[in-house]
ZAKE-573443 format. One record per residue: residue number from 1; x, y, z of N, C-alpha, C in turn. Coordinates in pm, 1 decimal. Layout:
REM ZAKE-573443
 pos      n_u      n_v      n_w     ca_u     ca_v     ca_w      c_u      c_v      c_w
 NUM        X        Y        Z        X        Y        Z        X        Y        Z
...
This chain:
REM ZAKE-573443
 pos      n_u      n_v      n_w     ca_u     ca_v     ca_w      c_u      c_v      c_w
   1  13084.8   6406.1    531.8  12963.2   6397.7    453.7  12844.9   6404.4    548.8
   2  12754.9   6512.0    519.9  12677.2   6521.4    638.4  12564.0   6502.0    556.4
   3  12373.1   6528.9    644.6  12220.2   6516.1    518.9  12183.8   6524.5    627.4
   4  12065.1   6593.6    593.8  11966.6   6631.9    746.0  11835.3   6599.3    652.1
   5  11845.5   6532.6    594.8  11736.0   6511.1    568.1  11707.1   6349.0    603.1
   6  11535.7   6318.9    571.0  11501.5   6160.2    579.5  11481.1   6094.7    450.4
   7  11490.2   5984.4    464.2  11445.5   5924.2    311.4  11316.8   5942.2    291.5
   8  11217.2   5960.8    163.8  11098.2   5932.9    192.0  11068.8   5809.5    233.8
   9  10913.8   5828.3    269.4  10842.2   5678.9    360.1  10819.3   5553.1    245.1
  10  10882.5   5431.3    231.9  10925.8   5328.5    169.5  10967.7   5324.8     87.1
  11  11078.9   5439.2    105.5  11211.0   5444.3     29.0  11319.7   5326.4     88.1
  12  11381.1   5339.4     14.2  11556.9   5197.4     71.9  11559.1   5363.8    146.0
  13  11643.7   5297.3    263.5  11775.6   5425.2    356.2  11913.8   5375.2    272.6
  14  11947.7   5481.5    272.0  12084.5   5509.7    171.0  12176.9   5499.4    275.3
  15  12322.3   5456.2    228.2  12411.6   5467.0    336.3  12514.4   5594.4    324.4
  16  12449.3   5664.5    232.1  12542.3   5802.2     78.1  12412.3   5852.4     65.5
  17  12539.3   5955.7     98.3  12459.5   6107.3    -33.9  12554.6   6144.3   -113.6
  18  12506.0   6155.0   -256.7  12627.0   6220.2   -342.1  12622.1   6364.5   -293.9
  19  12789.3   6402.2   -294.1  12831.1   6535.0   -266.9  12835.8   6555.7   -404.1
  20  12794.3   6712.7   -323.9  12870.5   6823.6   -489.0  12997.3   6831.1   -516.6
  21  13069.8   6787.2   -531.5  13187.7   6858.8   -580.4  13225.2   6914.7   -697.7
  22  13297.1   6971.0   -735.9  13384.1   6991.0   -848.1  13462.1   6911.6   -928.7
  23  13465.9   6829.5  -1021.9  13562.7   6789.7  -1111.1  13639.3   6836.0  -1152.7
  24  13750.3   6810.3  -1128.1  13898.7   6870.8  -1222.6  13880.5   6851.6  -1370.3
  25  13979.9   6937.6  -1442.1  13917.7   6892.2  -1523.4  14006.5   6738.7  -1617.5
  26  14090.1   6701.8  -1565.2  14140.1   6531.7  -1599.0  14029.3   6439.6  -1546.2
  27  13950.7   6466.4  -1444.2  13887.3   6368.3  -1384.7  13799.2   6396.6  -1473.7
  28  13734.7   6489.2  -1523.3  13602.4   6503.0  -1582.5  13614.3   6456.5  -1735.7
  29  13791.5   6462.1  -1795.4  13826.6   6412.2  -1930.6  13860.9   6250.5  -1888.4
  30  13851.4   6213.9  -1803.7  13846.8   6054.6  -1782.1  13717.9   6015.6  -1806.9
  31  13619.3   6088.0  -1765.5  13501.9   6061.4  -1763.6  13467.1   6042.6  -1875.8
  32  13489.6   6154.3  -1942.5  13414.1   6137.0  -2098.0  13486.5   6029.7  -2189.7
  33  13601.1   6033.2  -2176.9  13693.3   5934.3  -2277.3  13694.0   5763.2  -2201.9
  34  13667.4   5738.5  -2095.8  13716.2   5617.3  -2029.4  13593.1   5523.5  -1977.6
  35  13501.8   5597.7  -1969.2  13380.3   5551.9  -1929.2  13349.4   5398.7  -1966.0
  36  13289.5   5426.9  -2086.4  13246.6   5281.5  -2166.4  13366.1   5168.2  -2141.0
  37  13510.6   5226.3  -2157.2  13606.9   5122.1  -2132.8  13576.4   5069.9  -1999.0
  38  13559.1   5121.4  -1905.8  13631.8   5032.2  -1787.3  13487.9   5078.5  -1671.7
  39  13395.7   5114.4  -1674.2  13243.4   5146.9  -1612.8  13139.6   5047.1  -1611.9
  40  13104.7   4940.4  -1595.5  13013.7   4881.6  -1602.4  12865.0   4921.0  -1630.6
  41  12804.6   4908.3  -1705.7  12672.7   4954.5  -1719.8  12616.6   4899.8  -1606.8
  42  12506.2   4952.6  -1516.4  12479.2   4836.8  -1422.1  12284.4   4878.4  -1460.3
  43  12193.9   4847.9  -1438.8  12049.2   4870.8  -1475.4  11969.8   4771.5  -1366.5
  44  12048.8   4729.9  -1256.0  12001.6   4644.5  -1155.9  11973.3   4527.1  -1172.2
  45  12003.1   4438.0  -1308.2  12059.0   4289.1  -1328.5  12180.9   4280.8  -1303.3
  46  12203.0   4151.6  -1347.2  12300.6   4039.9  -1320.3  12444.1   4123.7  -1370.1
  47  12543.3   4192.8  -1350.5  12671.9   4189.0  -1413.8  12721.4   4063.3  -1478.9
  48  12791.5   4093.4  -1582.0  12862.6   3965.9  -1646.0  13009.3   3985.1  -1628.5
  49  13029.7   3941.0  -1480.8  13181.6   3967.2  -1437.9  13283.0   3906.2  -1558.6
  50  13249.7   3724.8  -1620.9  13347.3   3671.9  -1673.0  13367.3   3756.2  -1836.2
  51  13283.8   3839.1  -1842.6  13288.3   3896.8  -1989.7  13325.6   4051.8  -1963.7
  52  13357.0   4092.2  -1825.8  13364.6   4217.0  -1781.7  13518.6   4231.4  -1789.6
  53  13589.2   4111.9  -1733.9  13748.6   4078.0  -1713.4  13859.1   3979.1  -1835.1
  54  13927.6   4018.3  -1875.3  13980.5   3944.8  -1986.4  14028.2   3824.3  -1927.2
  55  14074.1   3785.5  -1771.1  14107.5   3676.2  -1722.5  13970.6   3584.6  -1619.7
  56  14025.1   3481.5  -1610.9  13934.0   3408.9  -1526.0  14020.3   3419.7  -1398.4
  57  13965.5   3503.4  -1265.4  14078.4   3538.4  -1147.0  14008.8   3559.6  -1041.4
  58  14035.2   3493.0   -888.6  13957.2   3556.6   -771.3  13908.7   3697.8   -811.2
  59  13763.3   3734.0   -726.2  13738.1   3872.7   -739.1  13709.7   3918.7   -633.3
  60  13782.2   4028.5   -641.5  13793.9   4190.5   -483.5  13715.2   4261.3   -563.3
  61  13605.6   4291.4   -449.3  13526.4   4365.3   -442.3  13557.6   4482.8   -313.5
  62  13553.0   4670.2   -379.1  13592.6   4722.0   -257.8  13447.0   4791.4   -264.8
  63  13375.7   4809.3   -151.8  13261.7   4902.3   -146.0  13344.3   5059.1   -132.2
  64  13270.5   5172.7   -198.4  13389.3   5305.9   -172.9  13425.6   5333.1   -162.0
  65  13536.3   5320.9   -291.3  13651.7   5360.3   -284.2  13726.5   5495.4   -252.7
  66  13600.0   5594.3   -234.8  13644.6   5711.9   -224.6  13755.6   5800.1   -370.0
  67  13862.7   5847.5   -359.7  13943.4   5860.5   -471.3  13984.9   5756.3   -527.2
  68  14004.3   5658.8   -522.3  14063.4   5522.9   -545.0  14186.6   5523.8   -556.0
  69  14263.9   5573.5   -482.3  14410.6   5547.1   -434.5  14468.1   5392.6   -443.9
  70  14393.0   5355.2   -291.1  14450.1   5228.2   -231.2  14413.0   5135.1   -328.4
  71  14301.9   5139.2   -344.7  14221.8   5019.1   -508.5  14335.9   5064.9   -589.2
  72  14348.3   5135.0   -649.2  14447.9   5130.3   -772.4  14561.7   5054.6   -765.4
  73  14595.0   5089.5   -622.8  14790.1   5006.0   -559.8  14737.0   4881.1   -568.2
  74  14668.7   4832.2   -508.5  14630.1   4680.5   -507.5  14604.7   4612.2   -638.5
  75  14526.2   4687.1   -700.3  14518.3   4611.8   -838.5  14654.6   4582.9   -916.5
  76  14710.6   4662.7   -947.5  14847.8   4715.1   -972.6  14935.6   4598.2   -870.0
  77  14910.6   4572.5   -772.0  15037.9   4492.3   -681.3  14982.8   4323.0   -678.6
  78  14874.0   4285.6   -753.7  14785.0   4174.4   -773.9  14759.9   4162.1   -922.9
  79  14863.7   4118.3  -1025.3  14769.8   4154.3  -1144.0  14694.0   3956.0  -1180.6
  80  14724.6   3874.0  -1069.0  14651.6   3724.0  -1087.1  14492.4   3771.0  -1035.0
  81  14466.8   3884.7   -977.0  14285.8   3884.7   -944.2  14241.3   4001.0   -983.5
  82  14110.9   3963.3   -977.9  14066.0   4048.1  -1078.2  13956.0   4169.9   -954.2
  83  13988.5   4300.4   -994.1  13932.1   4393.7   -862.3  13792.8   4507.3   -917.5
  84  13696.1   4480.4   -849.7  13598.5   4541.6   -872.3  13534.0   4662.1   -742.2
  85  13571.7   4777.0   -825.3  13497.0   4898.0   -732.9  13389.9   4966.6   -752.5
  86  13316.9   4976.4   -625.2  13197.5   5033.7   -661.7  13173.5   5236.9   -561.5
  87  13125.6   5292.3   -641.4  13152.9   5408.1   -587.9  13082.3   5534.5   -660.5
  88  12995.4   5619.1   -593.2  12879.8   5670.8   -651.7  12935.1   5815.8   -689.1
  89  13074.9   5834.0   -641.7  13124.8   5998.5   -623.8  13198.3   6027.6   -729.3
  90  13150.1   6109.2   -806.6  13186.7   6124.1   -952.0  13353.1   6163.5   -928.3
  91  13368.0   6246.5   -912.2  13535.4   6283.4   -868.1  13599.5   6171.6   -831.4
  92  13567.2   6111.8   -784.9  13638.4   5948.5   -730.3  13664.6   5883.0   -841.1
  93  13571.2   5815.5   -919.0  13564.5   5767.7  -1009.2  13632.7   5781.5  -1120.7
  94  13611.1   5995.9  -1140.0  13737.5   6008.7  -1256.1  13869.0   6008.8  -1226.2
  95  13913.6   5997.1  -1110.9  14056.4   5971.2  -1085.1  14084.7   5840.2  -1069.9
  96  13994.8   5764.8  -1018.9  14050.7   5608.2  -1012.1  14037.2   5589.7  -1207.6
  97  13997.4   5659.3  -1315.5  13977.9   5635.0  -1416.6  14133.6   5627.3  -1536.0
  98  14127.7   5775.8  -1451.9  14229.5   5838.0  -1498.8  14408.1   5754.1  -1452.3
  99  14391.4   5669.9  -1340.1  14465.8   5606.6  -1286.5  14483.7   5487.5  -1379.3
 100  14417.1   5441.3  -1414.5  14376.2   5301.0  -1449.1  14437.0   5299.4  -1615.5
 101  14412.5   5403.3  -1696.1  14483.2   5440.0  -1807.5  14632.9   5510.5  -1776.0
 102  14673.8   5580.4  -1673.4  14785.2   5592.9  -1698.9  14876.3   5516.3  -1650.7
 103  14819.1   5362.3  -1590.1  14919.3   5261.0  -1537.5  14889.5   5122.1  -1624.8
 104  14775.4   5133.2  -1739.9  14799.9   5063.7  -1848.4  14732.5   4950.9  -1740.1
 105  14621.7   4953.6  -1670.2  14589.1   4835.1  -1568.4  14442.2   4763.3  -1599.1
 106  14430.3   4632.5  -1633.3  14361.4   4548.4  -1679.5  14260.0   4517.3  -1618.8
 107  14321.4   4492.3  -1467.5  14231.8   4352.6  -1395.0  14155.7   4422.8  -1301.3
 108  14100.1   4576.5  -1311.8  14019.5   4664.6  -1256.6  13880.6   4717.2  -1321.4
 109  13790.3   4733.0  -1240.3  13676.2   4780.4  -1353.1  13569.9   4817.1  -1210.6
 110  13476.1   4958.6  -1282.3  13389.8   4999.1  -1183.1  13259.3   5000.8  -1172.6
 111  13173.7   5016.1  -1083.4  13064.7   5019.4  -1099.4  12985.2   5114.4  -1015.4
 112  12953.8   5300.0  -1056.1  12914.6   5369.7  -1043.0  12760.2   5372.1  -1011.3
 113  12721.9   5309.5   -908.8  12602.5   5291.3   -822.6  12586.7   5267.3   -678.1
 114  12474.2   5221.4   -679.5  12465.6   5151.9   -469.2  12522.1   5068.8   -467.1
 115  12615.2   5069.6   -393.7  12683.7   4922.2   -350.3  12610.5   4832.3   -274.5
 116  12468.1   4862.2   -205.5  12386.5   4749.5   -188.9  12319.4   4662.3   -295.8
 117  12275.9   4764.8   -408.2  12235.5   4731.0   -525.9  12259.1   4610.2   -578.0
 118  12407.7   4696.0   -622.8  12485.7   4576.5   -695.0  12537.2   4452.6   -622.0
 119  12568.8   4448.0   -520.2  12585.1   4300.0   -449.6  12473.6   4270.8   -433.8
 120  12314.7   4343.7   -392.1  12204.0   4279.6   -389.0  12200.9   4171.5   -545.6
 121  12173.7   4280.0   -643.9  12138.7   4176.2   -795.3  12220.0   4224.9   -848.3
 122  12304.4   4223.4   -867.6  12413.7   4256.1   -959.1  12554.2   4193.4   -961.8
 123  12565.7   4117.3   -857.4  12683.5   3998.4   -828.1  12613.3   3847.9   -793.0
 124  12647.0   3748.5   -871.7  12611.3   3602.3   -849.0  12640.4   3537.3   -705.6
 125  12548.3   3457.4   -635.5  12596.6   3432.5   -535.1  12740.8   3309.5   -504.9
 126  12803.6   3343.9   -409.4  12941.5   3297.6   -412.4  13086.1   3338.0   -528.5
 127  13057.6   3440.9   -580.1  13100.3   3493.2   -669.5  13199.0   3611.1   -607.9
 128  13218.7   3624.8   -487.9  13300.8   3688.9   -457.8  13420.9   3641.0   -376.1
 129  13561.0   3677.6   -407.8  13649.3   3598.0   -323.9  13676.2   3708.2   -161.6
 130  13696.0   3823.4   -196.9  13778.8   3950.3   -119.7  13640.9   4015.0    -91.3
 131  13603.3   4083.7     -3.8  13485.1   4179.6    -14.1  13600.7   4283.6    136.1
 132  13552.2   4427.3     78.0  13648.5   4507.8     93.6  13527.4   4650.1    153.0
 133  13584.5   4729.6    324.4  13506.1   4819.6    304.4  13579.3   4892.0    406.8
 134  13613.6   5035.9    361.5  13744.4   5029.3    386.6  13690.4   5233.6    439.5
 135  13688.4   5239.9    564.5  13603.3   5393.8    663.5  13504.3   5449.1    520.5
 136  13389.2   5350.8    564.3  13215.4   5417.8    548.1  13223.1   5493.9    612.5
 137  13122.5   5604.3    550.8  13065.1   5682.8    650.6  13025.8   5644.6    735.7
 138  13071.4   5694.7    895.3  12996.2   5656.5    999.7  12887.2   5686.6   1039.0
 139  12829.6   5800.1   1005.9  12697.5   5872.3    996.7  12659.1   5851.5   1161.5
 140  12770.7   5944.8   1238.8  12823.2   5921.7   1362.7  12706.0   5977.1   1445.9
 141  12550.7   6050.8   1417.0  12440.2   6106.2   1454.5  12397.8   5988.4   1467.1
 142  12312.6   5998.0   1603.1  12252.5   5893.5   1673.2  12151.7   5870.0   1606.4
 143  12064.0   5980.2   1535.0  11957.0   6001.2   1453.6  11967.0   5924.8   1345.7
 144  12102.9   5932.2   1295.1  12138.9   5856.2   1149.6  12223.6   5724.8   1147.7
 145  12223.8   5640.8   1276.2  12299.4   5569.1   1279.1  12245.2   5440.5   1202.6
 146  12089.0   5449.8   1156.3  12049.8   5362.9   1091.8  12112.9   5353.5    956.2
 147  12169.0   5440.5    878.1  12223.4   5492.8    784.4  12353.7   5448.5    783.2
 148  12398.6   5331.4    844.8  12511.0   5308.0    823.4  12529.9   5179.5    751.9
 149  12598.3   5116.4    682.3  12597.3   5023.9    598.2  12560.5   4896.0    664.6
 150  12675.5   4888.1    752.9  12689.7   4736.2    836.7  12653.8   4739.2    922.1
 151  12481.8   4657.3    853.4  12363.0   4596.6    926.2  12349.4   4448.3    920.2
 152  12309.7   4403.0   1044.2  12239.1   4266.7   1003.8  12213.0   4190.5    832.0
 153  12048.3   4290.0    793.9  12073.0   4276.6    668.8  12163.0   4279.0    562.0
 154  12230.4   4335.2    580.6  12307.7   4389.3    447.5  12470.9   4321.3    464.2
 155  12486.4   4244.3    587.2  12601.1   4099.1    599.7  12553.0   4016.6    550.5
 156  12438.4   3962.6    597.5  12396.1   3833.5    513.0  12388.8   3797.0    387.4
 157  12301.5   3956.7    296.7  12287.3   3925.7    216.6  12454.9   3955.3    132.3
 158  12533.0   4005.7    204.7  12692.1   4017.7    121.7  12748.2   3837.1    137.0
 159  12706.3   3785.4    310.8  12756.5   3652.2    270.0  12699.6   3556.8    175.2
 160  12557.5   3598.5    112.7  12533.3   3505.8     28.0  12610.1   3501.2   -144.5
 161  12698.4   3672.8   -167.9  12747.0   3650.7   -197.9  12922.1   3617.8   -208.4
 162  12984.1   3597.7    -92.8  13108.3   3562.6    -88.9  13097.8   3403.2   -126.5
 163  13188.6   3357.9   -149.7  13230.5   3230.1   -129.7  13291.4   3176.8    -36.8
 164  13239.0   3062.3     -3.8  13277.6   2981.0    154.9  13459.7   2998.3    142.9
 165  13475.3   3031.3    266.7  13631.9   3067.3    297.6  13640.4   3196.5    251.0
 166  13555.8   3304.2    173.7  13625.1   3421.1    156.6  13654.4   3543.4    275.9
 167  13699.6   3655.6    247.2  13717.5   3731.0    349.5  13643.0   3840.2    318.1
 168  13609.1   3912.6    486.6  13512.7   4022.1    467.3  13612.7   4139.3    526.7
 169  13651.2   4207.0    502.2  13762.7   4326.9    553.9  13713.0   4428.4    619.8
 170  13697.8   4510.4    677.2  13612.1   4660.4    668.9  13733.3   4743.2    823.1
 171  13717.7   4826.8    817.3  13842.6   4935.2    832.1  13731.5   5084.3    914.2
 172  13764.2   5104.3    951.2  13653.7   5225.5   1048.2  13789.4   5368.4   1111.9
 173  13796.4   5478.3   1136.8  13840.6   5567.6   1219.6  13755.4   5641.7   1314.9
 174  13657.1   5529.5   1335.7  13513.5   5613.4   1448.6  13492.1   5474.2   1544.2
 175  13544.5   5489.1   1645.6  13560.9   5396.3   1762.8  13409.7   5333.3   1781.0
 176  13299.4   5448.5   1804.1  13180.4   5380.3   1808.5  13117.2   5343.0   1675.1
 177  13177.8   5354.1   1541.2  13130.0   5250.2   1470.2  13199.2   5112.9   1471.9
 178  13340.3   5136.1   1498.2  13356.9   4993.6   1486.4  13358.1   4899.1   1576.8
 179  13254.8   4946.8   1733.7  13215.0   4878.0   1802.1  13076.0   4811.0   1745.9
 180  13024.4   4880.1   1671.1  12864.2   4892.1   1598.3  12929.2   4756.7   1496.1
 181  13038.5   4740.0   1457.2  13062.3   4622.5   1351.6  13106.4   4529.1   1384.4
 182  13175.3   4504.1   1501.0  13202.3   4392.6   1547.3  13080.6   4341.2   1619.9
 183  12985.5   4455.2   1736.4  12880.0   4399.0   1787.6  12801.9   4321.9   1640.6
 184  12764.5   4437.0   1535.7  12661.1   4307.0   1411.8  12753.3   4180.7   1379.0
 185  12912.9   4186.5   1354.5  12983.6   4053.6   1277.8  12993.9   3944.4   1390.1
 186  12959.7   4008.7   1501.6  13027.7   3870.7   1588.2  12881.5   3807.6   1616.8
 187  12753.5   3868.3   1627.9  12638.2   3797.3   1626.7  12622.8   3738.1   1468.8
 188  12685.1   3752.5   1346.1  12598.5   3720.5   1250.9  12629.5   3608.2   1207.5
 189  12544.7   3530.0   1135.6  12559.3   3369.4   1071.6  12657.9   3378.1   1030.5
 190  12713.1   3248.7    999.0  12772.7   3207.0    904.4  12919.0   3284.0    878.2
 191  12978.1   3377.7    980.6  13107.0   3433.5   1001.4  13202.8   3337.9   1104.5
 192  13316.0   3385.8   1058.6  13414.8   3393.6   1171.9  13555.7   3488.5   1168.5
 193  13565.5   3507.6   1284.1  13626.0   3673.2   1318.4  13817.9   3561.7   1310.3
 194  13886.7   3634.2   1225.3  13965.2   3573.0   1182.8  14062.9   3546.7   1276.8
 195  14041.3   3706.4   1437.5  14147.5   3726.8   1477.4  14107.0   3726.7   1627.1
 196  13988.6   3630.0   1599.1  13975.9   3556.9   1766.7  13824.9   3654.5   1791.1
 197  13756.1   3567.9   1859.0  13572.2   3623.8   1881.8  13642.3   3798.6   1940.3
 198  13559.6   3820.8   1918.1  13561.0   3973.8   1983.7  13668.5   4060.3   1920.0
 199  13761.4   4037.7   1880.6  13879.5   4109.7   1898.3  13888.6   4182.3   1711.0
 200  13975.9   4308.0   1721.6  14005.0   4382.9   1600.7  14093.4   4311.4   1535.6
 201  14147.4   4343.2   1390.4  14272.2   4310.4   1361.7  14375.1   4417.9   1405.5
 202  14486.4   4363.9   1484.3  14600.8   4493.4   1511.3  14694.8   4490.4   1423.0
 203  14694.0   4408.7   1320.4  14865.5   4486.7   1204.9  14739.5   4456.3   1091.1
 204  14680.6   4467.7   1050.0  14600.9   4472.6    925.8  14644.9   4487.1    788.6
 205  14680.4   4393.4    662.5  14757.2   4396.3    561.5  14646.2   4515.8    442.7
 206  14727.3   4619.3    454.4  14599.6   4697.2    355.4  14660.2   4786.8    321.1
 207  14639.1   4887.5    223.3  14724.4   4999.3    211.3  14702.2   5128.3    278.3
 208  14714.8   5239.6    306.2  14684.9   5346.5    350.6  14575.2   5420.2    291.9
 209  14508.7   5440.9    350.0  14381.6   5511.4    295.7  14428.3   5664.7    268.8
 210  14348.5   5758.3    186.7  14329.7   5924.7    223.5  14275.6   5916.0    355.0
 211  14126.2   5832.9    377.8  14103.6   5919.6    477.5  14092.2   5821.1    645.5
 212  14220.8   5733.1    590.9  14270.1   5694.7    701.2  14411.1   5786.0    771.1
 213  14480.4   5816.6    623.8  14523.6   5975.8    682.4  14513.3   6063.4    756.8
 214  14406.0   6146.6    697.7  14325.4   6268.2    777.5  14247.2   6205.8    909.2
 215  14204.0   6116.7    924.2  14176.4   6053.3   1040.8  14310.4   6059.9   1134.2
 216  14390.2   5985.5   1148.5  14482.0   6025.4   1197.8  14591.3   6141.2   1227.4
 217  14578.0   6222.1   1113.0  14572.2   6364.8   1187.2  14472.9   6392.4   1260.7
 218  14305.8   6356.4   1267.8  14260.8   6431.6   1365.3  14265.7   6387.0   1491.1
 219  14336.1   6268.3   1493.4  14412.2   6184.2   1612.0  14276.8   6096.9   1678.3
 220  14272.7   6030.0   1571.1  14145.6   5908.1   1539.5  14216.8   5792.4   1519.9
 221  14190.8   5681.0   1643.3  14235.2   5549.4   1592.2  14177.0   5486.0   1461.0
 222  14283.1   5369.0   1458.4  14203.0   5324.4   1368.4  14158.7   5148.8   1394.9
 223  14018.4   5119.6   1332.8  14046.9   4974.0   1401.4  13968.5   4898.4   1265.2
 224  14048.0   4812.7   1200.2  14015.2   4696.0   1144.3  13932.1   4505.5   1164.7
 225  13871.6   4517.4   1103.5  13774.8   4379.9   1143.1  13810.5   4270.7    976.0
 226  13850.7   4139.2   1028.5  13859.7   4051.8    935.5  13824.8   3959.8    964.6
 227  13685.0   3874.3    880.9  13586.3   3812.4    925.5  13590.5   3678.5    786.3
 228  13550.8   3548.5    791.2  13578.2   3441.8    686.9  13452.0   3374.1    677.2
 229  13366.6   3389.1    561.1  13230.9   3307.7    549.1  13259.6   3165.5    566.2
 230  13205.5   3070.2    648.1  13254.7   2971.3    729.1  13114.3   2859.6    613.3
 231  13005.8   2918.6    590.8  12927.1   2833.7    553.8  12846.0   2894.1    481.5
């Protein structure tokens, strides 16, 4: 995912650009038929998670899901919590849609916007158990490295919404970003690095990504960070 362009001047910096793609056309008949079921309206208030989920259950939150593969297995291999994805790429969306009806799966539901957004005002604080972020764009241009999600800002304001003891996950196949995430997680409040100051996770419990895949064909490590809101 590449953009050569800038944001305008006191615009938010985006950490996404929606691509063009193409919709199949199941993804695009998920869309139209599945939407209202399982899409969250979001308008930059409050979500009403407990009226969003038929159970009362920890909640996983994954920031982009990309196709929603791995989100789908998890929901599906967890049906005691309840899993919330957020993800702006229409094609993504209609297949994690289309997934979600043909495995008859409950305790999933999405929310087709900024994922700063919506954890900004759109999730209650401490309201999250799992927070999940699983190869962002690295926006690997020195030019655009501001453009990358995991900033200072944008930890804090995610720990205000985790809940004390929850976990922060995030997953990288770009060596110098996930030096860029451990340098922001190991300076930031109110963390702790699960798997000793400084250090990655090396067996990481998660499922296989797509494009932890293709990363590894292009013979790209991979390195995981698991971090616990302490306070």
């Amino acid at each position: 995912m590449t953009d050569t362009t800038e944001p305008l001047k006191n615009q938010p910096i985006k950490s996404y650009v929606i691509r063009a793609s193409r919709l199949t056309e199941s993804q695009q008949k998920a869309l139209d038929t599945l939407w209202d079921q399982y899409v969250l309206a979001f308008d930059g208030g409050l979500l009403n998670i407990n009226e969003a989920f038929s159970q009362a259950a920890p909640l996983v939150v994954e920031i982009g899901f990309g196709m929603g593969d791995s989100l789908l297995e998890m929901a599906i291999a967890a049906p005691d919590q309840n899993f919330l994805g957020i993800e702006v790429h229409r094609p993504g969306v209609g297949k994690l849609l289309h997934g979600i009806e043909a495995h008859n799966v409950t305790n999933l539901k999405i929310v087709c916007d900024d994922a700063s957004q919506v954890i900004s005002t759109g999730l209650s604080p401490q309201s999250i158990d799992r927070l999940l972020l699983y190869f962002p764009d690295p926006w690997h241009k020195k030019r655009h490295n501001k453009r990358r999600l995991v900033q200072t800002e944008f930890v804090q304001m995610a720990r205000q919404r985790l809940r004390v003891g929850a976990e922060f996950h995030m997953a990288t196949d770009w060596e110098h970003y996930a030096m860029h995430m451990l340098e922001i997680m190991e300076a930031a409040e109110g963390f702790e690095n699960n798997n000793g100051k400084g250090c990655f996770w090396k067996a990481p419990i998660r499922p296989e990504t797509k494009f932890e895949r293709r990363g590894l064909k292009l013979g790209h490590g991979v390195w995981d960070l698991l971090y616990t809101r302490k306070d």
